[in-house]
Backbone as a chain_set.jsonl record, in Angstrom:
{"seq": "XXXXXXXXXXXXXXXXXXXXXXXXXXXXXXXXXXXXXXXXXXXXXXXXXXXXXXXXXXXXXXXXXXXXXXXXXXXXXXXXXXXXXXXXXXXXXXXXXXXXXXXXXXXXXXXXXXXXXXXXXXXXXXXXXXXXXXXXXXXXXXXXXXXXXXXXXXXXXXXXXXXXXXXXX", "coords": {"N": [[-71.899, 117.537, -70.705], [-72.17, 117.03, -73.007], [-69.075, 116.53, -73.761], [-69.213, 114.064, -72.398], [-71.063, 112.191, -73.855], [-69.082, 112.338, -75.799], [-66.625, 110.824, -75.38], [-68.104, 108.343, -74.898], [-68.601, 107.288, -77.487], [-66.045, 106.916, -78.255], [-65.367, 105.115, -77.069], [-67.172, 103.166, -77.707], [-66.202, 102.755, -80.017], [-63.136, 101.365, -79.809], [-63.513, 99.365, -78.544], [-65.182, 97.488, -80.792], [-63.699, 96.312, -82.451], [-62.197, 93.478, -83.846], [-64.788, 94.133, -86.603], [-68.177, 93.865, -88.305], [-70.166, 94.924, -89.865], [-73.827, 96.6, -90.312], [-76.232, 98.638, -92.336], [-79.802, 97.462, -91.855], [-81.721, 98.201, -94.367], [-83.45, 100.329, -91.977], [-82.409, 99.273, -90.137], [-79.804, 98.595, -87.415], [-77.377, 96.314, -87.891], [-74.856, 94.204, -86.469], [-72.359, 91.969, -86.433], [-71.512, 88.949, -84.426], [-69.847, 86.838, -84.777], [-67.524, 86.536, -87.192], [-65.0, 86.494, -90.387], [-62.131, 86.477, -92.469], [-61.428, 84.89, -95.441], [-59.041, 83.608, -97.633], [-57.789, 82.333, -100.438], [-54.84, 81.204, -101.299], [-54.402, 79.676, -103.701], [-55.362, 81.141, -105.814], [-56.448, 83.868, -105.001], [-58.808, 84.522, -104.189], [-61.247, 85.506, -102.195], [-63.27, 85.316, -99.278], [-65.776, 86.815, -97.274], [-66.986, 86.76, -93.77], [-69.798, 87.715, -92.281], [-71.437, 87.188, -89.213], [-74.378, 86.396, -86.684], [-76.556, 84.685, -84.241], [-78.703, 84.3, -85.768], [-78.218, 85.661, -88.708], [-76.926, 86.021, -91.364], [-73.83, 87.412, -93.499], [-72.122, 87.077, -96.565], [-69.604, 87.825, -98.352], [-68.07, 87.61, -101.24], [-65.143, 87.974, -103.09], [-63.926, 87.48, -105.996], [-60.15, 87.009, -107.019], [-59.176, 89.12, -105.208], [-57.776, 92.676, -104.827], [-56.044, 95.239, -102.896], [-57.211, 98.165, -102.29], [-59.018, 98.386, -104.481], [-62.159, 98.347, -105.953], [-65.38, 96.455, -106.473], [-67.881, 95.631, -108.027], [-71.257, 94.618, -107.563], [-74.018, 92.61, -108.658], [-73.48, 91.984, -111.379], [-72.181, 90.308, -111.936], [-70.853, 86.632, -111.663], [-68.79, 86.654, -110.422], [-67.966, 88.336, -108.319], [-69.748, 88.4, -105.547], [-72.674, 88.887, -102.98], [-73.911, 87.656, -100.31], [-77.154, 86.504, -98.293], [-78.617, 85.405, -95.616], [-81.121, 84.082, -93.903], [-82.317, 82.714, -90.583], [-85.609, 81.666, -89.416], [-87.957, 81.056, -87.155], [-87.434, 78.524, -87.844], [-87.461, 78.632, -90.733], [-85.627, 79.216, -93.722], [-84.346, 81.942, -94.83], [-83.178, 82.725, -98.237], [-81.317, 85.002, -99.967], [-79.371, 86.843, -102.576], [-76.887, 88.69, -104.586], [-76.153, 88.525, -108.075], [-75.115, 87.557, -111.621], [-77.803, 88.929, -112.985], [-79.309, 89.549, -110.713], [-79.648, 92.21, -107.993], [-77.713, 94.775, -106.852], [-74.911, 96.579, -105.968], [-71.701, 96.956, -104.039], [-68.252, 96.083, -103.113], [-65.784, 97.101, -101.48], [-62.203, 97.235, -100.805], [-59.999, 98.566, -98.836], [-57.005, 100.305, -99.118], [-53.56, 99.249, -99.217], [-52.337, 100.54, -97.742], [-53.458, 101.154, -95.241], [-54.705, 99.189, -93.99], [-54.231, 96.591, -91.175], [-51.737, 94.646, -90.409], [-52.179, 91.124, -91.655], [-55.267, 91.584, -91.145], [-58.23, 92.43, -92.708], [-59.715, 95.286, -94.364], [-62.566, 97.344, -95.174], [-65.374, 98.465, -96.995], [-68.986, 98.238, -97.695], [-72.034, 97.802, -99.644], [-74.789, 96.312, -100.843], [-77.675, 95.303, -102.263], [-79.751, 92.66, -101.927], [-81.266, 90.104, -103.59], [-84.417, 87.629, -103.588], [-82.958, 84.286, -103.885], [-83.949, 81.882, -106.107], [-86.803, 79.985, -105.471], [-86.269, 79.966, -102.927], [-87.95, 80.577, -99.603], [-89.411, 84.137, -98.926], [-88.741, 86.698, -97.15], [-91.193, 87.66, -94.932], [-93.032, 90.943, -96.088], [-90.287, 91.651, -97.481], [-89.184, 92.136, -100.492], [-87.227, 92.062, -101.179], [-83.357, 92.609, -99.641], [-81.275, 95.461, -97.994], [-79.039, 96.23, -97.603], [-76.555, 98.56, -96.763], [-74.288, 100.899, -95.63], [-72.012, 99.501, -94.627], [-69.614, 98.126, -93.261], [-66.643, 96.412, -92.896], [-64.064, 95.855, -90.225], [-60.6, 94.876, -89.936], [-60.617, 92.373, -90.109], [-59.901, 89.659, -88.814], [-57.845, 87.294, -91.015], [-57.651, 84.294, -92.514], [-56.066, 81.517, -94.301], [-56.627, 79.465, -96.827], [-56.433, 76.951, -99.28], [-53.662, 75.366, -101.22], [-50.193, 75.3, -99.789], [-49.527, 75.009, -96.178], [-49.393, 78.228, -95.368], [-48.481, 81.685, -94.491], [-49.677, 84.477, -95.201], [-47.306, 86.741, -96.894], [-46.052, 89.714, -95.305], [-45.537, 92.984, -96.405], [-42.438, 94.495, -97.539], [-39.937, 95.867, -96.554], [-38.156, 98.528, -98.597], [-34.751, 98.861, -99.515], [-32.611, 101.525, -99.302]], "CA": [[-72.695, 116.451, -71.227], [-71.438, 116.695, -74.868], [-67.703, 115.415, -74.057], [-69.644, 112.589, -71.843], [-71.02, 111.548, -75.427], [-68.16, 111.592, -77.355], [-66.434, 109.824, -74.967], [-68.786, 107.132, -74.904], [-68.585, 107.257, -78.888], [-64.435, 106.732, -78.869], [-65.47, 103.957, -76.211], [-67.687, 102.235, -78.446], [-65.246, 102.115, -81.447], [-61.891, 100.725, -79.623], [-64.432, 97.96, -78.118], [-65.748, 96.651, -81.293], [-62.695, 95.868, -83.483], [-62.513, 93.747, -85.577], [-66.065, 94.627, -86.089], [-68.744, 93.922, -89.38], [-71.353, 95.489, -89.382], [-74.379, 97.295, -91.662], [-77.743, 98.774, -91.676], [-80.396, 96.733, -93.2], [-83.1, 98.948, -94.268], [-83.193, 101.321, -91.061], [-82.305, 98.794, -88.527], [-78.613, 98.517, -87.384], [-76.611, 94.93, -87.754], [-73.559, 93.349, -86.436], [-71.963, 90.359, -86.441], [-70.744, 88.693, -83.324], [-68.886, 86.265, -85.31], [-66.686, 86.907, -88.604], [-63.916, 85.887, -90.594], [-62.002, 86.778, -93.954], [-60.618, 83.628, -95.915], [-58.522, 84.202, -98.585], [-57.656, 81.313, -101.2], [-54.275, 81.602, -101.734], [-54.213, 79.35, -104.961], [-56.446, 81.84, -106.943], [-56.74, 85.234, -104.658], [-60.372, 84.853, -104.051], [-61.981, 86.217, -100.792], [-64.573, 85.188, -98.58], [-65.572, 87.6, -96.174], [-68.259, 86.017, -93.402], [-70.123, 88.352, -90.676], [-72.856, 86.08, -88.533], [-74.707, 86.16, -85.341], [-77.258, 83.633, -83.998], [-79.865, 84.214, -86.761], [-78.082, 85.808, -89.507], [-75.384, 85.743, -92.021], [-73.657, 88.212, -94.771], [-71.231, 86.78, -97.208], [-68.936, 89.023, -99.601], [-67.717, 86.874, -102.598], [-64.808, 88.445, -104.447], [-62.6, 86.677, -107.714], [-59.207, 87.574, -106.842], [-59.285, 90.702, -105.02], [-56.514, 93.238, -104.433], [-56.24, 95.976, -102.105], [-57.696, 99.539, -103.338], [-59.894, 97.712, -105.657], [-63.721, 98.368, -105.776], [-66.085, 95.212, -106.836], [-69.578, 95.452, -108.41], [-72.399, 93.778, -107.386], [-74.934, 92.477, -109.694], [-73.126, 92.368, -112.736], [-71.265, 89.009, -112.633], [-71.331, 85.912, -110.54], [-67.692, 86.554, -109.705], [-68.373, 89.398, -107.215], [-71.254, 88.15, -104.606], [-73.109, 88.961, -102.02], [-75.709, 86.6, -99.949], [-77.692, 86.97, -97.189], [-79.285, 83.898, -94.966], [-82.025, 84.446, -92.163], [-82.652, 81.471, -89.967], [-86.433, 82.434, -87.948], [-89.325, 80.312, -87.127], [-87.873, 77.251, -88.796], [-87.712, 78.877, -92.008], [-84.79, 79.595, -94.393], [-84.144, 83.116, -96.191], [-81.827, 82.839, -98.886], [-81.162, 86.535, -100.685], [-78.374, 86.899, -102.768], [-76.523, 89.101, -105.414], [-75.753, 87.075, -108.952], [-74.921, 88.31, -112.398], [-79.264, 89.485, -113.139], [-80.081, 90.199, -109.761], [-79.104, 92.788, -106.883], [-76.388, 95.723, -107.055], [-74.111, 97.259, -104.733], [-70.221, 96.951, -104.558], [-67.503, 95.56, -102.162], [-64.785, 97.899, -101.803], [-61.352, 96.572, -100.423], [-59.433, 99.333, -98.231], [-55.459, 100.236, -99.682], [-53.037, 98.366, -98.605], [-51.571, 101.428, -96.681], [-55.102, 101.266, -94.707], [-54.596, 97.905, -93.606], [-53.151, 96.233, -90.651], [-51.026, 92.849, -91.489], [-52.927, 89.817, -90.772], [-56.309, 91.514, -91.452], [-58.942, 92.974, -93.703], [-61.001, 95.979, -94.159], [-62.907, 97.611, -96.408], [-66.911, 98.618, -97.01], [-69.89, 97.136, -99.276], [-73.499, 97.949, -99.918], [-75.533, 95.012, -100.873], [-79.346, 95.249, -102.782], [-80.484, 90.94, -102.601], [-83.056, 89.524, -104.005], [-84.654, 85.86, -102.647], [-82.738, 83.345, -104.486], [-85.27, 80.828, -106.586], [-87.09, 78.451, -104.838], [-86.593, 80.42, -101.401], [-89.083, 81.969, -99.369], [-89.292, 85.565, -98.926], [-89.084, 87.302, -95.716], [-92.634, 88.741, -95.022], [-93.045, 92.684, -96.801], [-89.118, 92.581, -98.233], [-89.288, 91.415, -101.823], [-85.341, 92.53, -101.16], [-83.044, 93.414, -98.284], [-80.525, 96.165, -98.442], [-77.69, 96.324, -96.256], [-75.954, 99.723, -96.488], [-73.291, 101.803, -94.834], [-71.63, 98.375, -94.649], [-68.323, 97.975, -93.247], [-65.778, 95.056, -92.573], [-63.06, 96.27, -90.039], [-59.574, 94.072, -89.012], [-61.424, 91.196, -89.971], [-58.708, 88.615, -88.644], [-57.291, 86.965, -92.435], [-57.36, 82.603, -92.814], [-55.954, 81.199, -95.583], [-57.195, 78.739, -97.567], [-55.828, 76.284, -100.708], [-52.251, 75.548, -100.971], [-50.242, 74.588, -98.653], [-50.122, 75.874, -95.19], [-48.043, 79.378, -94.856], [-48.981, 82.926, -93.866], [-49.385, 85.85, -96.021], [-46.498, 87.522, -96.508], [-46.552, 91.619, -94.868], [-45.151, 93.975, -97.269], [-41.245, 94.048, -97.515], [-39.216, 96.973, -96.753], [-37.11, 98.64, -99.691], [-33.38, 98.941, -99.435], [-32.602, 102.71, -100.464]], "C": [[-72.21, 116.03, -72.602], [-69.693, 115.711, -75.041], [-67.807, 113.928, -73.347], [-70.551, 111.849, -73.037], [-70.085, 111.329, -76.603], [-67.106, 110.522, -76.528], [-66.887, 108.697, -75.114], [-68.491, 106.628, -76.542], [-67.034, 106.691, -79.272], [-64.899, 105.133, -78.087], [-65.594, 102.477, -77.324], [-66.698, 101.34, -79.461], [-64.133, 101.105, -81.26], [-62.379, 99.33, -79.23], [-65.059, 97.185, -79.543], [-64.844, 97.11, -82.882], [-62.341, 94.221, -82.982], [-64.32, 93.774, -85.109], [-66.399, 93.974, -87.808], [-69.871, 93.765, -89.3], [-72.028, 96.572, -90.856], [-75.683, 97.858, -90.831], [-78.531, 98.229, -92.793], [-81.422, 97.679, -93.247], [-82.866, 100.254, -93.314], [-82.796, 100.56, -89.668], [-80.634, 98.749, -88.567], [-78.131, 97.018, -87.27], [-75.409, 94.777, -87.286], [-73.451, 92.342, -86.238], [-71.309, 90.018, -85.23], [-69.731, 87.255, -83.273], [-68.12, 86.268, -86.854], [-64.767, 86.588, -89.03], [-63.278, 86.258, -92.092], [-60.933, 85.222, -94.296], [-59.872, 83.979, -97.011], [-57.595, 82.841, -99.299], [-56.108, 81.595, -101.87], [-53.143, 80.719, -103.172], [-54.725, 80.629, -105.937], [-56.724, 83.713, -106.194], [-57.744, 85.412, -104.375], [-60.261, 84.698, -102.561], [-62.975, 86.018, -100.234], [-64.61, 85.926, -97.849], [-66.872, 87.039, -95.625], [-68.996, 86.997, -92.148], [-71.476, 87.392, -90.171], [-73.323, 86.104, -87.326], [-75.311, 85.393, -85.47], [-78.294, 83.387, -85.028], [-79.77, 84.487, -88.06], [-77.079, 85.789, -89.894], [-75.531, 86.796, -93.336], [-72.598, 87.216, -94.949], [-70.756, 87.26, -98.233], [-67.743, 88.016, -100.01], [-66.781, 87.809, -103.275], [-63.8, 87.5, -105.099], [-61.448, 87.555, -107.287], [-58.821, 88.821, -106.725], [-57.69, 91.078, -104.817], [-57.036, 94.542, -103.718], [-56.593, 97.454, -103.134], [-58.811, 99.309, -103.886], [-61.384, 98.116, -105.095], [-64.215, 97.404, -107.041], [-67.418, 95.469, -107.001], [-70.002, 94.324, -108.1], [-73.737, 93.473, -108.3], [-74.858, 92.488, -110.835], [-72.534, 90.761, -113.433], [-71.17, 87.976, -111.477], [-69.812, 85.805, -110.201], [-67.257, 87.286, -108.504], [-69.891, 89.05, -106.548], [-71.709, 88.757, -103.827], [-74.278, 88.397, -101.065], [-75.986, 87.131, -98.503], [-78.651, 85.822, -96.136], [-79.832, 84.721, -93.542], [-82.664, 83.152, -91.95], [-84.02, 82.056, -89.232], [-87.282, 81.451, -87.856], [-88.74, 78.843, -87.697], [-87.54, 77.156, -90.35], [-86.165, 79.248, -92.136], [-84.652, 80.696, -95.109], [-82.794, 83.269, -96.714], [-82.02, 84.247, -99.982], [-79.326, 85.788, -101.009], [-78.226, 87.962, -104.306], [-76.266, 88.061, -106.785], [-75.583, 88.102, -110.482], [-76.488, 89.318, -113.147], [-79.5, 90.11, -112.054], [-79.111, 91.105, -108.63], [-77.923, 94.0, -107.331], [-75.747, 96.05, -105.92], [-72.867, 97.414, -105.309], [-69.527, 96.59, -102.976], [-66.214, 96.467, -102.852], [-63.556, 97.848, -100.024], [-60.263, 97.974, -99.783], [-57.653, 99.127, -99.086], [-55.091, 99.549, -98.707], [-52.328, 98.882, -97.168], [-52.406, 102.036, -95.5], [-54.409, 99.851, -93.735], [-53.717, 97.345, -92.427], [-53.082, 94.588, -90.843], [-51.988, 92.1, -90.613], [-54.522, 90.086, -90.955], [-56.933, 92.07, -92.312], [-60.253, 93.96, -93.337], [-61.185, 96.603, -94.969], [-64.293, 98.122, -96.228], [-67.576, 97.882, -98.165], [-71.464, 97.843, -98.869], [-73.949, 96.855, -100.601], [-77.404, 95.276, -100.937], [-79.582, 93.466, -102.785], [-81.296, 90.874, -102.664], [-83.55, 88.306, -103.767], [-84.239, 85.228, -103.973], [-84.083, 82.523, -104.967], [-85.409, 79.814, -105.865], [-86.857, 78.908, -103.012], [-88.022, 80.913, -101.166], [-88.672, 83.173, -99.385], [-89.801, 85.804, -97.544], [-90.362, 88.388, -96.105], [-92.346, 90.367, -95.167], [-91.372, 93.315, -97.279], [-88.967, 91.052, -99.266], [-87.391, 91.539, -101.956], [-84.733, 92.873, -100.034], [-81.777, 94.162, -98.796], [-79.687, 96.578, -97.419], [-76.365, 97.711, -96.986], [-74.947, 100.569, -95.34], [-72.599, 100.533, -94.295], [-70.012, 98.812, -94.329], [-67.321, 97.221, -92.358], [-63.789, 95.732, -91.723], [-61.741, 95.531, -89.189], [-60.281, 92.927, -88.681], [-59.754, 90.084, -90.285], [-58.34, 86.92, -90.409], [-57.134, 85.391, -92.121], [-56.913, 82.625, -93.968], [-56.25, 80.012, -95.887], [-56.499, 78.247, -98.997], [-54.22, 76.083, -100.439], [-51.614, 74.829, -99.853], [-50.317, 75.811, -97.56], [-49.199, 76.967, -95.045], [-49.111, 80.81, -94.782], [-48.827, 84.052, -94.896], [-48.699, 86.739, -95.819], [-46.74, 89.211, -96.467], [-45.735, 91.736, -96.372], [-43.564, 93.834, -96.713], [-40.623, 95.823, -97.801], [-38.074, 97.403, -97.936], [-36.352, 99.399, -99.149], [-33.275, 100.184, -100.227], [-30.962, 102.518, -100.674]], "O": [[-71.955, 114.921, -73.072], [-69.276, 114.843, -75.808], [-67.044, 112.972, -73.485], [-70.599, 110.63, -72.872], [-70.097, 110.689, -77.655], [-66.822, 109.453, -77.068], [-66.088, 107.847, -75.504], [-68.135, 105.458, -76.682], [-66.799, 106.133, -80.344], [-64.684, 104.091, -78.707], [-64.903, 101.505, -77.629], [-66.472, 100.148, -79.667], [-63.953, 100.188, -82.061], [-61.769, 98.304, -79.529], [-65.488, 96.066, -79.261], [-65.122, 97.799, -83.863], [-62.259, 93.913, -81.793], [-64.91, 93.584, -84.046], [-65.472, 93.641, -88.547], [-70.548, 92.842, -88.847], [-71.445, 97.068, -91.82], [-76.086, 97.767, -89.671], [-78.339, 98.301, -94.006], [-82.01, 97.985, -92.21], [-82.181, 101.178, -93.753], [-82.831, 101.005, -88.521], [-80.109, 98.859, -89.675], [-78.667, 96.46, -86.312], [-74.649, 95.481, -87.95], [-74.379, 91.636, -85.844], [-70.442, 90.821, -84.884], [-69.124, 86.748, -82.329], [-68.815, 85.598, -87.618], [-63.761, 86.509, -88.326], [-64.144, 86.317, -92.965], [-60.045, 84.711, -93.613], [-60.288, 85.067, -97.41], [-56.696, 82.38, -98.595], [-56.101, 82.193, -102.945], [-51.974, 80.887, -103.522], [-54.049, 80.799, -106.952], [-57.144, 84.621, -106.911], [-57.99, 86.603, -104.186], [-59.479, 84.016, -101.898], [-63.908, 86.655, -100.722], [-63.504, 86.126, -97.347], [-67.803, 86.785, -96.388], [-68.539, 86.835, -91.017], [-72.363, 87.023, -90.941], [-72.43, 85.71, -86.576], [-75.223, 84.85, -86.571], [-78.744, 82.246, -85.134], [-80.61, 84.031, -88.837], [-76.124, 85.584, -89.146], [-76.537, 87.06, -93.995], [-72.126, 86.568, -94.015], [-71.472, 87.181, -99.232], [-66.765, 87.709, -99.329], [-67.326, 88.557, -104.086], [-62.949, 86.867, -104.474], [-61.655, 88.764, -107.174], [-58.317, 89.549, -107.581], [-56.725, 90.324, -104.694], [-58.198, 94.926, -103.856], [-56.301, 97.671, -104.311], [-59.692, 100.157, -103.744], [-61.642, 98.164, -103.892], [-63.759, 97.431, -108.184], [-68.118, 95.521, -105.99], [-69.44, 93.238, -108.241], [-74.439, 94.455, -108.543], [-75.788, 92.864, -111.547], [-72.453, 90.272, -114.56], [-71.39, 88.395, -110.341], [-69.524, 84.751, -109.634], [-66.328, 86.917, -107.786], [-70.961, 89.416, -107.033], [-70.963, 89.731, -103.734], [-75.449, 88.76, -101.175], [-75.323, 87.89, -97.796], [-79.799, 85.849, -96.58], [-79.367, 85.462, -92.676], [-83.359, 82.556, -92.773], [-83.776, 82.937, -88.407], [-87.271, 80.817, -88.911], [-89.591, 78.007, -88.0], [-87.391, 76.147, -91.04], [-85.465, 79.525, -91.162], [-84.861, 80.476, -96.302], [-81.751, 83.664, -96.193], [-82.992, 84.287, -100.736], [-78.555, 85.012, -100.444], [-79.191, 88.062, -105.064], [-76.184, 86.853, -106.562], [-75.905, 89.289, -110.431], [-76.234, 90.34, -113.785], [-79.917, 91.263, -112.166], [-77.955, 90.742, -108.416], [-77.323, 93.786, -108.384], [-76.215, 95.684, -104.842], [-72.635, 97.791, -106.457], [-70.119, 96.774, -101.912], [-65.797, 96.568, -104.006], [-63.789, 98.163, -98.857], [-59.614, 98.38, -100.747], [-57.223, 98.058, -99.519], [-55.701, 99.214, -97.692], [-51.96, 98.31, -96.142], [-52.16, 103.096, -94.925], [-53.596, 99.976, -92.819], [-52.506, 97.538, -92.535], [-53.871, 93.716, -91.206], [-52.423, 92.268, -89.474], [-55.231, 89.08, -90.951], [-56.106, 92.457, -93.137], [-61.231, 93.795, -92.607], [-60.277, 96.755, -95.786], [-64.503, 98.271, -95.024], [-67.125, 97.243, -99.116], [-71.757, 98.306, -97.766], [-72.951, 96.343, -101.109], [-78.175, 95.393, -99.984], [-79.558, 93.01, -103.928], [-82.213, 91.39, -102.025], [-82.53, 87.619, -103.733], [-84.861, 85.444, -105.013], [-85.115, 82.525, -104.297], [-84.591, 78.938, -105.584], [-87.252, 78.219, -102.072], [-88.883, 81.384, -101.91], [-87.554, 83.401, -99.848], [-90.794, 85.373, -96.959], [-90.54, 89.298, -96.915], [-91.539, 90.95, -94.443], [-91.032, 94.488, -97.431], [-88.792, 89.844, -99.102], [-86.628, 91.073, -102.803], [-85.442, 93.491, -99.24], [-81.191, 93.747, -99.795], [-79.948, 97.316, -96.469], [-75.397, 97.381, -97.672], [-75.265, 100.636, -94.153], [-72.679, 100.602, -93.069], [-69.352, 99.619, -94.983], [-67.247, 97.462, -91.154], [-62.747, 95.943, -92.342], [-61.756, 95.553, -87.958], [-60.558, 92.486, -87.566], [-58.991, 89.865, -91.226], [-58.784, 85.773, -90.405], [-56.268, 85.233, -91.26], [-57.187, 83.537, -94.749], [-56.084, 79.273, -94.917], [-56.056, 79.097, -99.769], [-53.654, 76.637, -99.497], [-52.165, 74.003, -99.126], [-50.787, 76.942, -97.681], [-48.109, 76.661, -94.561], [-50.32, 80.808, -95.015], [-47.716, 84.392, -95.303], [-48.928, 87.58, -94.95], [-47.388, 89.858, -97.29], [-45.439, 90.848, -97.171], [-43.336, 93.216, -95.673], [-40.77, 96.619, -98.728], [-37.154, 96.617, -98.158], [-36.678, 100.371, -98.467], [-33.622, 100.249, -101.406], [-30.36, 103.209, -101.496]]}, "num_chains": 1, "name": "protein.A"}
């Protein structure tokens, strides 16, 4: 019975790449659509996970691989959060006053070419002038993690991010 659970467990994983995914609170999330953009005037990073009702978005200022990104400190490192239900709009988001966490960008020697992965934790707080989702003055998306999230580029003109370049010994 035990290797007919871990089986199922290797199953799961090879089936849901690229994957991005969290837990909000105690419930489990994924995204069944996602995307990493990457601005390659300036180095900045969008990362997008979304299903039918909700959306994460991880904001970083010219990231690099390795790198770990605070949350709540500066409005150059983000994190937002959008819930569509009833009609209604919930906008949460990180900003330089509100929310903490961190977005943390996998080495480069982690990485396969063409995509992006990494983890994040994410405290938001309802943007001004939103509502608030009934009994969370905040939502908290934890154990967060963005894997072989297929890489766009963005700005510039149109070309492909170059892989890494073998050295001549």
């Amino acid at each position: 019975m035990a290797g007919l659970a871990l089986t199922s467990c290797e199953e799961e994983i090879t089936t849901n790449t690229p994957t991005f995914e969290a837990t909000n609170g105690y419930t489990f999330w994924r995204a069944t659509k996602m995307q990493a953009i990457v601005n390659v005037d300036n180095g900045d990073l969008v990362l997008v996970g979304a299903d039918e009702s909700e959306n994460i978005t991880l904001y970083v200022g010219d990231y690099d691989y390795g790198a770990e990104y605070p949350l709540g400190e500066t409005n150059e490192h983000v994190a937002t959060y959008t819930r569509d239900a009833n009609d209604t709009l919930y906008f949460y988001s990180t900003s330089s006053s509100t929310g903490n966490g961190y977005i943390k960008i996998d080495p480069l020697e982690k990485q396969k070419p063409g995509t992006l992965s990494g983890t994040f934790y994410a405290v938001m707080d309802p943007v001004t002038g939103s509502p608030v989702i009934p009994g969370q003055t905040s939502v908290n998306f934890n154990k967060g993690i963005f894997y072989q999230i297929p890489i766009v580029t963005a700005g510039g003109p149109d070309e492909e991010i170059p892989e890494e370049e073998e050295s001549e010994d």
